[in-house]
C-alpha positions in Angstrom: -33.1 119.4 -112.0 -32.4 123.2 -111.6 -33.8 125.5 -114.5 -31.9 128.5 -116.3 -30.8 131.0 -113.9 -31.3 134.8 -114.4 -27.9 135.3 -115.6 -28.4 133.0 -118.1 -31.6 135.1 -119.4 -29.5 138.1 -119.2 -27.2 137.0 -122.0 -30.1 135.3 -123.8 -31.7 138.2 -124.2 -29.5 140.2 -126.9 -28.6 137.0 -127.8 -31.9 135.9 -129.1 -32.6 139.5 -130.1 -29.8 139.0 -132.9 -31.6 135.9 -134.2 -35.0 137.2 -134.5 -34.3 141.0 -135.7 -34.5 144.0 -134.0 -38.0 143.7 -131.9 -40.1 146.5 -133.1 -42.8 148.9 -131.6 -45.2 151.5 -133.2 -45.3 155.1 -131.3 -48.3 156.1 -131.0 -49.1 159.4 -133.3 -51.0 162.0 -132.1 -53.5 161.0 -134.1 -54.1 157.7 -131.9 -53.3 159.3 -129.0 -51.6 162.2 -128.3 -51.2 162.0 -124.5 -49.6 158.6 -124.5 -47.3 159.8 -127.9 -45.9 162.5 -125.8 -44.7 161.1 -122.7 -42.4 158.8 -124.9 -38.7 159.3 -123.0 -35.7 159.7 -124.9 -36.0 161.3 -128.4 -38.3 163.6 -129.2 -41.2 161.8 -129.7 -42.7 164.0 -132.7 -39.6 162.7 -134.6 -41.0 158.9 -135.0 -43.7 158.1 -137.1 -45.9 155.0 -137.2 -43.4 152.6 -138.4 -40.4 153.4 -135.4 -38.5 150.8 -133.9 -38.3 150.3 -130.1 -36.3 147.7 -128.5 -38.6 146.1 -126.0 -35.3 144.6 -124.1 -34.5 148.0 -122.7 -38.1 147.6 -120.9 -37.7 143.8 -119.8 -36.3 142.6 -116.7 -33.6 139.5 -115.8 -36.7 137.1 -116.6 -37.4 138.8 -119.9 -41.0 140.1 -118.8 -42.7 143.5 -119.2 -45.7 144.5 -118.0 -48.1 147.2 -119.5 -47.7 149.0 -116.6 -44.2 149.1 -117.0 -44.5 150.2 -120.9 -46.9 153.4 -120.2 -44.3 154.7 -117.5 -41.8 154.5 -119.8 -43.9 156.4 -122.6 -44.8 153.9 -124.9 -48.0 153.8 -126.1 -51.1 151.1 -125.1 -51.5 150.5 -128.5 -47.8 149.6 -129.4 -47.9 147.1 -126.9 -50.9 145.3 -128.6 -49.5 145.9 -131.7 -46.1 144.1 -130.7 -48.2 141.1 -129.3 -50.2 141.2 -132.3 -46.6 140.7 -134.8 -45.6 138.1 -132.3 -42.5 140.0 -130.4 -43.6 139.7 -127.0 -46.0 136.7 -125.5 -48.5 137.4 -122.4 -49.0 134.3 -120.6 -51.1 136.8 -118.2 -53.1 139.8 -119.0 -51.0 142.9 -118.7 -47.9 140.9 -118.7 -46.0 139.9 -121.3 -42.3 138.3 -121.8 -40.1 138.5 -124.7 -41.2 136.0 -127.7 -38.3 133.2 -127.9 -36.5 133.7 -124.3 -36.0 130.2 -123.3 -38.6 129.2 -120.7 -37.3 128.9 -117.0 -38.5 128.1 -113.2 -37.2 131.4 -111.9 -39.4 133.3 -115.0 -42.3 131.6 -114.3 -42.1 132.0 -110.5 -41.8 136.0 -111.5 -44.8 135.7 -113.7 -46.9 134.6 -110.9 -45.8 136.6 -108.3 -45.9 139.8 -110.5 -49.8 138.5 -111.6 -51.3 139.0 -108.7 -51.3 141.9 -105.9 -48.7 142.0 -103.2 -47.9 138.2 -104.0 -44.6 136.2 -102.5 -43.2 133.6 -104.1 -43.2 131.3 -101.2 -42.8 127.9 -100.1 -41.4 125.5 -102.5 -40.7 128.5 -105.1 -39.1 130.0 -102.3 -37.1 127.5 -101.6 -36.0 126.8 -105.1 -35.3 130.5 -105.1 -33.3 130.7 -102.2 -31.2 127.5 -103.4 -31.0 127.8 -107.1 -33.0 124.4 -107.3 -36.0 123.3 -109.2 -37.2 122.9 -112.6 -39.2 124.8 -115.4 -42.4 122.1 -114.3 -42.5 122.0 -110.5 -45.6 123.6 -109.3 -45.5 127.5 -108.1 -46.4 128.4 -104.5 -47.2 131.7 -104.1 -48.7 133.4 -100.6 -51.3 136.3 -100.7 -53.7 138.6 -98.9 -56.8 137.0 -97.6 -58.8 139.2 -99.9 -56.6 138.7 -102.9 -58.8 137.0 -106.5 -58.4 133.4 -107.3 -55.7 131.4 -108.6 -54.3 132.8 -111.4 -53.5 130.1 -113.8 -53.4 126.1 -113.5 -50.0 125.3 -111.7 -49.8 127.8 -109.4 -50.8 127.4 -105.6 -52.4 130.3 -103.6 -51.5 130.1 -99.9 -53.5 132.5 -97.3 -51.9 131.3 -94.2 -53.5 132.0 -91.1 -49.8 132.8 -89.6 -48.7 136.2 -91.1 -45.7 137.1 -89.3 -42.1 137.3 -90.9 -43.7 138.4 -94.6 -42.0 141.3 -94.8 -40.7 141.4 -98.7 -37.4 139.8 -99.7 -36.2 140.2 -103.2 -34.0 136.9 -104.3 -33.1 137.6 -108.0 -35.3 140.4 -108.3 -38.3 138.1 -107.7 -40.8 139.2 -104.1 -40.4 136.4 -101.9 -40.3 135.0 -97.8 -36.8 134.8 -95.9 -35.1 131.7 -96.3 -36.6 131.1 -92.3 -40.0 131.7 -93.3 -39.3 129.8 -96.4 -38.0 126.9 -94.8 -40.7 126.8 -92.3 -43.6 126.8 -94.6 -41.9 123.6 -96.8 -42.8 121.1 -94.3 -46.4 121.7 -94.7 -46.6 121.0 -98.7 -43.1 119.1 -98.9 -42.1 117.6 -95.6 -39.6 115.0 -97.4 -37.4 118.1 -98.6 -37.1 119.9 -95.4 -33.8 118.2 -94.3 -32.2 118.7 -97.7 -33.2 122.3 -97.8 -32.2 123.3 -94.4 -28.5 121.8 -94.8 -28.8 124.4 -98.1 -29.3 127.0 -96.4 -26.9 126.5 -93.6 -24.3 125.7 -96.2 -25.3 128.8 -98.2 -24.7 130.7 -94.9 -28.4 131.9 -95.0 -29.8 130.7 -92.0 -28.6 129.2 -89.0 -29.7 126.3 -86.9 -30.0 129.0 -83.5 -32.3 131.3 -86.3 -34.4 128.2 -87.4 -34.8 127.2 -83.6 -35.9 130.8 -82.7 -38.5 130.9 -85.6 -39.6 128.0 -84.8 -40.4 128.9 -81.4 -41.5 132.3 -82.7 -44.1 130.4 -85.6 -45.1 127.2 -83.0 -48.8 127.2 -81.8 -51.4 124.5 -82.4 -51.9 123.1 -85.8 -48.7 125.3 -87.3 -48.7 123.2 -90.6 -44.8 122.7 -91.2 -43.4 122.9 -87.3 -43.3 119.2 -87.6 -41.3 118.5 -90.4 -38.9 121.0 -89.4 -38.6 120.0 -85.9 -37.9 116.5 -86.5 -35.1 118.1 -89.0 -33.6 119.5 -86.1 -33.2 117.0 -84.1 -31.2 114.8 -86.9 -28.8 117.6 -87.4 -25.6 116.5 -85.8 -23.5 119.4 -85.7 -24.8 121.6 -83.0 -24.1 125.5 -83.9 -21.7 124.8 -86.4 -21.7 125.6 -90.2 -20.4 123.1 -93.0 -18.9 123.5 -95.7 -20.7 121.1 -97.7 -23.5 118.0 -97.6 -20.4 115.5 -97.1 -19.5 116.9 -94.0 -23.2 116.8 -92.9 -23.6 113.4 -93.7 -19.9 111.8 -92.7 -20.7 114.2 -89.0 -24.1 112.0 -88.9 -22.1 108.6 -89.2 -20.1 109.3 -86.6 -23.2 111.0 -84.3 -24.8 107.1 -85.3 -22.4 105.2 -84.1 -21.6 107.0 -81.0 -18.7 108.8 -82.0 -19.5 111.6 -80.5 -15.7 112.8 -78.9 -15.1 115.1 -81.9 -14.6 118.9 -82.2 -15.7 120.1 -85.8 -13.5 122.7 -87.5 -11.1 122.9 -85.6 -8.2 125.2 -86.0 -4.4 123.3 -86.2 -1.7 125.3 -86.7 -3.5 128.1 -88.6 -5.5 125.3 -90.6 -9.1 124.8 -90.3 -9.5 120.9 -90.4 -13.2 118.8 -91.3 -13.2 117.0 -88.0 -11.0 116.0 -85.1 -10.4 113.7 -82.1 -8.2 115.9 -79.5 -7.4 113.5 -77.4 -6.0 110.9 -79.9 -4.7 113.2 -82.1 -6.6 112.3 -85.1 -7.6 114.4 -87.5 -10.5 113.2 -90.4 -10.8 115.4 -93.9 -13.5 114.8 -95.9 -12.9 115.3 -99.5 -15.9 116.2 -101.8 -15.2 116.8 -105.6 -16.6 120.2 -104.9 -13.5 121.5 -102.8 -10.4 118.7 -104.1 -10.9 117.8 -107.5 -8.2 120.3 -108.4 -4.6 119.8 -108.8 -4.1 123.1 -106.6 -6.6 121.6 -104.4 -4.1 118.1 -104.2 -1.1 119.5 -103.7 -2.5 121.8 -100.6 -4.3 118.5 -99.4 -0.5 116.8 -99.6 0.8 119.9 -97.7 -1.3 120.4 -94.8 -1.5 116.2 -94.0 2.5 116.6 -93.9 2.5 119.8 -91.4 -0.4 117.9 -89.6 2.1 114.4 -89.2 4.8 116.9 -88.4 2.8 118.2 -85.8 1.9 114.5 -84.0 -1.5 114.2 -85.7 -2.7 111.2 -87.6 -4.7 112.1 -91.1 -7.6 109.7 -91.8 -9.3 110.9 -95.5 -12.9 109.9 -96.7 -14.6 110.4 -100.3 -18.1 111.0 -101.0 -18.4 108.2 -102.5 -17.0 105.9 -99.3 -19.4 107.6 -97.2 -22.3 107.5 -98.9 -21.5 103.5 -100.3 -19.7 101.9 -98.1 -20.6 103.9 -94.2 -20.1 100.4 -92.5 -16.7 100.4 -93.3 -15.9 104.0 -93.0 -17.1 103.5 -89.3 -15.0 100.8 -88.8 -12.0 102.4 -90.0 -12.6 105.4 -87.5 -13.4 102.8 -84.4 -10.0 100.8 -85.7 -7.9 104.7 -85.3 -9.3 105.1 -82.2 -8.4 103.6 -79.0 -10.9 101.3 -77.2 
């Protein structure tokens, strides 16, 4: 299940601002405190008086949150911040942080609640993952990794992580959120979710945010006895069945590891024909094999340029064999036997 992205929360936000009313703020007066009142930016402070409104969306971020820290830089007095928790505008799932009252709740906001709750966090892991992919959903656990001498876990759900292997943490920011690389990402899944690693590294290599020579060079770089995740991932490798090069989608990974199984091996993947990038093909006979995903031929533009190529292709003394998702995935026995029946013995 994939939560609400952040672009999603960027139009919720003044959308759900026009249902509840103009979110409020009090000033402080220099009465309560005269520092704070004067470093408010904008207008001249002096000019508001107990009862000024403040949009708290011009403080929030993608996610909707805003921390106290945030609110004193941008002038705005301790107090007001209390106050607004106090009437109900903003919630503060953790102290000094607090997220717009009614922004819908999503994975990505509650990985950037965590990592923003504690020092020098990374979402990492799982969340990183999820991140990385646009996957996961508003209840999956949060895996955040920190310094040895960071406090405890900050709420129930969330997973603190002090690995013992601290190279490749260098911050990445994926939707504004601190997190690993997608390498070191990967890499750390097998050891809390060894079951996903395959699914995540075709992802990633689909996404065009990794490749397999990277993986196998952090691998190498990470490996040393009792790595947690090296396993997971290695055995990942070792199933992938198209060498150095990059797919265009999960159908092409799985229909490359039918033929790989069945010892159809003879083929060159993506190769170029007459200007044309084609799925998968068998030089020697001449056959070319297009696998068609919903994703990339569900369109009538999509058909007629499918209809057009096969025809330059026939034209050009190559036979067309096509493939759904759903033949591959349902019926693999006979998809193999179709390719063995095109091919010569």
């Amino acid at each position: 299940m994939i939560g609400i992205g952040s672009s999603a929360i960027a139009g919720a936000i003044p959308a759900q601002i026009g249902r509840l009313g103009q979110i409020r703020a009090t000033f402080a007066t220099p009465g309560e405190s005269g520092r704070e009142s004067s470093q408010v930016a904008g207008p001249d402070p002096t000019a508001h008086t107990s009862s000024a409104m403040f949009d708290w969306t011009s403080l929030a971020d993608r996610h909707g949150i805003i921390t106290l820290s945030d609110t004193r830089s941008a002038g705005v007095s301790r107090s007001s911040w209390y106050r607004a928790i106090r009437r109900g505008d903003l919630d503060t799932p953790y102290p000094s942080i607090s997220v717009l009252h009614g922004i819908p709740k999503t994975h990505e906001q509650s990985i950037a609640l965590a990592v923003r709750s504690t020092r020098r966090a990374l979402a990492s892991h799982r969340s990183a993952i999820d991140l990385w992919t646009a996957t996961g959903s508003v209840d999956d656990p949060i895996d955040i990794i920190v310094g040895r001498s960071s406090g405890p876990n900050p709420r129930p759900g969330v997973v603190i992580h002090r690995p013992r292997d601290r190279q490749d943490l260098q911050p990445s920011f994926r939707n504004g959120i601190r997190c690993t690389s997608p390498l070191r990402a990967l890499l750390d899944l097998g050891a809390v979710d060894s079951e996903r690693v395959n699914s995540a590294m075709a992802d990633l290599v689909i996404s065009r945010l990794v490749t397999i020579a990277g993986i196998e060079a952090t691998m190498a770089r990470h490996s040393f006895h009792g790595r947690d995740g090296i396993g997971p991932l290695r055995d990942a490798l070792l199933l992938w069945p198209l060498g150095d090069g990059v797919p265009d989608s999960i159908l092409e990974i799985r229909f490359a590891r039918l033929l790989v199984d069945a010892g159809l091996t003879d083929f060159t993947f993506h190769l170029i024909i007459g200007g044309s990038e084609v799925d998968f093909a068998f030089r020697r006979e001449r056959l070319v094999i297009e696998t068609d995903g919903r994703e990339f031929h569900r369109t009538r533009d999509a058909f007629e340029a499918d209809r057009r190529r096969d025809a330059e292709l026939l034209a050009a003394g190559w036979r067309v064999m096509r493939f759904t998702w759903q033949q591959v995935t349902e019926r693999p026995e006979w998809v193999v036997r179709m390719v063995r029946s095109a091919l010569p013995s």
